[in-house]
C-alpha positions as CSV (number, residue, x, y, z in Angstrom):
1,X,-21.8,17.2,-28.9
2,X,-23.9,19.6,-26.9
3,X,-24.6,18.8,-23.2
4,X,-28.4,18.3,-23.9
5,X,-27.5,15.3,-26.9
6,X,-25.1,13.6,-24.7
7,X,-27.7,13.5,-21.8
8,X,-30.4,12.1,-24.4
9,X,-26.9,9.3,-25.4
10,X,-27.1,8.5,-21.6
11,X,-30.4,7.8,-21.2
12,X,-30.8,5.8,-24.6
13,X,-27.5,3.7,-22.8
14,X,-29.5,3.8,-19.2
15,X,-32.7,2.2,-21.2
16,X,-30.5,-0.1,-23.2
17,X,-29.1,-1.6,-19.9
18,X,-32.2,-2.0,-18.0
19,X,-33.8,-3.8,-20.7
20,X,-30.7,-6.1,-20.8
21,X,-31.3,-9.5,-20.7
22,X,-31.1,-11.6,-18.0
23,X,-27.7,-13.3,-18.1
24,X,-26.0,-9.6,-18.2
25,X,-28.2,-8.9,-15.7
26,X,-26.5,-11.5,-13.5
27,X,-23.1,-10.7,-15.1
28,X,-23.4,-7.3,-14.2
29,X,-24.4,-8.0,-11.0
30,X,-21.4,-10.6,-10.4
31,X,-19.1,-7.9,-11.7
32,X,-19.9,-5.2,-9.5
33,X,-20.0,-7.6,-6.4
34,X,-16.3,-8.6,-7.4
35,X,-15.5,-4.9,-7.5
36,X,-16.8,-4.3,-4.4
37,X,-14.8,-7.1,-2.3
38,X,-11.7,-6.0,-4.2
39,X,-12.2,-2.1,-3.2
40,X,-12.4,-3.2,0.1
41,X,-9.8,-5.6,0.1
42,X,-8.0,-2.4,-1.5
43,X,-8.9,-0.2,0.9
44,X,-8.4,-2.7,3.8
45,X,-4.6,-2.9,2.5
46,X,-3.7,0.6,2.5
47,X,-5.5,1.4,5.7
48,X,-3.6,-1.4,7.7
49,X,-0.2,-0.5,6.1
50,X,-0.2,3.6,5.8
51,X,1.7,5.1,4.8
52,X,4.0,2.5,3.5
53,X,1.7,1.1,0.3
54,X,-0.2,3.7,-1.4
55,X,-3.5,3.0,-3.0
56,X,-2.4,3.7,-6.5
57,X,0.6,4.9,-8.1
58,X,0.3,4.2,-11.5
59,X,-1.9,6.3,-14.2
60,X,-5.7,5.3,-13.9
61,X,-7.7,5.7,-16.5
62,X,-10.3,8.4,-15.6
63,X,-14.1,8.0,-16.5
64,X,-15.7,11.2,-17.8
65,X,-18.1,11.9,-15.2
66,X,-20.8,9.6,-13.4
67,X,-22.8,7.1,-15.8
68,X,-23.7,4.1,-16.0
69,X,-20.5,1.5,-17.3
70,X,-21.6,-1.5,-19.8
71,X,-19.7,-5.1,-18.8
72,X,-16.9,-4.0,-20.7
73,X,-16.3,-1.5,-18.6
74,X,-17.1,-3.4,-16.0
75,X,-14.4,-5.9,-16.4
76,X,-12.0,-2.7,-17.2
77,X,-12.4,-1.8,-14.0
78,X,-12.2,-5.0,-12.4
79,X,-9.2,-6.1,-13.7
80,X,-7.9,-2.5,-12.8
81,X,-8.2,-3.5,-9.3
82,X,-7.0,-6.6,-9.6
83,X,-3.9,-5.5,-10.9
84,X,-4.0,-2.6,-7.7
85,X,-4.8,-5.4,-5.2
86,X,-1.9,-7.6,-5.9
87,X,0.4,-5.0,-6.2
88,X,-0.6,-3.8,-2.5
89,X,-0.4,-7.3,-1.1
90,X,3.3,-7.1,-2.4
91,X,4.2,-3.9,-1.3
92,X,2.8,-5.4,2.1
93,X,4.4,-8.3,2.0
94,X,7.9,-6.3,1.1
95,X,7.1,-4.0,4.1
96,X,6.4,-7.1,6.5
97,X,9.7,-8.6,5.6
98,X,11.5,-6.1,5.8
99,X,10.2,-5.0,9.2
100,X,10.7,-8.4,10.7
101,X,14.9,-8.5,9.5
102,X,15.2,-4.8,11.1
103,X,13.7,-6.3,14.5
104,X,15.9,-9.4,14.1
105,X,19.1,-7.3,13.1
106,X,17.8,-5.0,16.5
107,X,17.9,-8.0,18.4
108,X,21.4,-8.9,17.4
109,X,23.0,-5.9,17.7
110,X,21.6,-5.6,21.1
111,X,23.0,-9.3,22.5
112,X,26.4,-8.4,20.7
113,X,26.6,-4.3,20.1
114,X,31.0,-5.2,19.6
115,X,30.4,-6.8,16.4
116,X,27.9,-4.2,15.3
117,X,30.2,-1.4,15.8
118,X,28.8,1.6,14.0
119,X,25.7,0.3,12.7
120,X,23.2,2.4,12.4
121,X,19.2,0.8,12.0
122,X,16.1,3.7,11.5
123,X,13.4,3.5,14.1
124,X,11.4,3.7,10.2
125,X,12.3,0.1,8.9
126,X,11.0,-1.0,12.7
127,X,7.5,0.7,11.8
128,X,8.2,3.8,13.6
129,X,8.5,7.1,12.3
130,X,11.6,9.1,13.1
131,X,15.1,8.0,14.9
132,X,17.3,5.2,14.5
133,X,18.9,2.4,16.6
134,X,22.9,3.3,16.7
135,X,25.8,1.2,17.9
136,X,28.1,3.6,20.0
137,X,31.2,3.5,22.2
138,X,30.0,4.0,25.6
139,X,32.2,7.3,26.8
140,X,33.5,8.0,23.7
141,X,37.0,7.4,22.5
142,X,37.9,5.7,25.9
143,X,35.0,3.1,25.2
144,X,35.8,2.7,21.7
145,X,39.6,1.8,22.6
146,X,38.6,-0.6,25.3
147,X,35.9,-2.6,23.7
148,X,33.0,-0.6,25.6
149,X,29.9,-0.8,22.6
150,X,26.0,-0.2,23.5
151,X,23.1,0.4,21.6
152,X,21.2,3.9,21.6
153,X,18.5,5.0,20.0
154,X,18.5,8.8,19.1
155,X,15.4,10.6,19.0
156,X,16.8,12.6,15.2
157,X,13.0,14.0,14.8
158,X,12.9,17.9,14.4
């Protein structure tokens, strides 16, 4: 199909829709207003969690260039987001939990670094970026023989 036939297609499907009746007019309308809370709720997601959840790691189904989408399109693309939206809310949720046991487990190790001997927690799991909570023999092999443990965090960024 040449370029000029499939703009004549769109604008015979451009007409077609604006002279839809009135309950896809309101069903269009209700669609795209869902789309729009769940982009942002979407977008709100990713932005408060970077770079931990990533907006989309699956395969999305591309659309060939800007037109105007008919209600089953529509609710393709809804459900799309549904599907991205809950997935983000768990990865948050993951990410949450698994921040707060790193801050308890950093908590513990500092009240009682003998019985965390070793342990090694990265700053990463805390939200941080680069470094990691270790449980060390204060002066060495001396410390270690004598029961000497503390908690240092290493800096281990480049």
């Amino acid at each position: 199909m040449s370029p000029t036939e499939q703009l004549t297609v769109d604008r015979v499907e451009a007409a077609a829709i604006l002279r839809a009746e009135p309950d896809e007019r309101g069903a269009r309308d209700a669609l795209r207003k869902q789309i729009r809370r769940l982009e942002r709720e979407l977008s709100m997601l990713v932005a408060d969690t970077f770079p931990h959840v990533s907006p989309c790691e699956g395969a999305r189904e591309l659309l060939s260039g800007p037109r105007l989408l008919n209600l089953g399109e529509l609710e393709r693309v809804r459900d799309r987001l549904v599907v991205d939206v809950s997935r983000a809310r768990r990865q948050a949720h993951e990410r949450a939990e698994l921040e707060r046991r790193s801050r308890a487990l950093l908590e513990r190790m500092r009240r009682e670094p003998a019985r965390y001997k070793f342990t090694r927690l990265p700053v990463a799991n805390l939200g941080g970026f680069c470094g990691a909570w270790v449980v060390r023999p204060r002066l060495g092999l001396i410390g270690m023989l004598a029961g000497w443990w503390q908690v240092k965090l290493s800096s281990g960024c480049p």
